[in-house]
N, C-alpha and C positions, 0 to 999 in steps of 0.2 A: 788173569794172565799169570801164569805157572811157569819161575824160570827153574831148571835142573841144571845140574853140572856133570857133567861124563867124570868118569875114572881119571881121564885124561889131562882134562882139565884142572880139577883139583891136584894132580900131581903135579902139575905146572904151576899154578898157583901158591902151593906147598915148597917147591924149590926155589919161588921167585919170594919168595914171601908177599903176597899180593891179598888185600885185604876182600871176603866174600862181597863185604859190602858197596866197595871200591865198582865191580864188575858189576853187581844190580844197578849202582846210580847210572853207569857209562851206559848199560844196554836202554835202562827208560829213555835218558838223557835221546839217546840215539833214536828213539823208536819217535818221541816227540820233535824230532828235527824232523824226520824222513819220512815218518810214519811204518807202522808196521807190515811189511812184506816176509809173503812166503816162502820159504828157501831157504837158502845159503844169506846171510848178510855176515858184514864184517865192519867194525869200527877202528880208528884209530883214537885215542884219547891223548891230546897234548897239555889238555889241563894237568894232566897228575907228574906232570915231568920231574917236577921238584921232589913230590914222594918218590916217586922210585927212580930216578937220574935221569928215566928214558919214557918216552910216549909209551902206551900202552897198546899193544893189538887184538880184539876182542875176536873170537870168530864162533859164532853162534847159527843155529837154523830154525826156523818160526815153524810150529806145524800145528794147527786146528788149534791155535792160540796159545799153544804152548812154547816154551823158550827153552832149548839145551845150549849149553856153553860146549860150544866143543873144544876149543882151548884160549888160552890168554896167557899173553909172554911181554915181555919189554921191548922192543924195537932197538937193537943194538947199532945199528944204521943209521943214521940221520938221513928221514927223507923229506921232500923238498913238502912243505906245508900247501 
């Protein structure tokens, strides 16, 4: 399993300061909760709150096993857990 990161993402990543390695635990983390589905998925990470002040929001798409980040930001909102 091969994850990528879009343009997009890393630019996000890059102004949040958000660590690459940060994003690969949370998407496995996630893929072993849920299991690996094809599509659109999206995570929230409330473990990392302490590092970055805010949950994190992962948004990614699985396709013939492969993983793109399409983006990841902080959650400026507090939503309900």
């Amino acid at each position: 399993m091969e994850i990528n990161f879009s343009r997009h993402a890393e630019r996000r990543m890059r102004l949040y300061k958000i660590d690459e390695q940060d994003i690969r635990n949370a998407i496995e983390s996630a893929i072993m909760d849920k299991g690996l589905i094809e599509g659109k998925n999206q995570t929230v990470v409330y473990e990392l709150r302490k590092k970055y002040h805010y949950p994190l929001k992962i948004v990614f798409v699985v396709k013939n096993d492969n993983i793109m980040v399409i983006t990841a930001y902080p959650l400026k909102k507090e939503r309900a857990q």
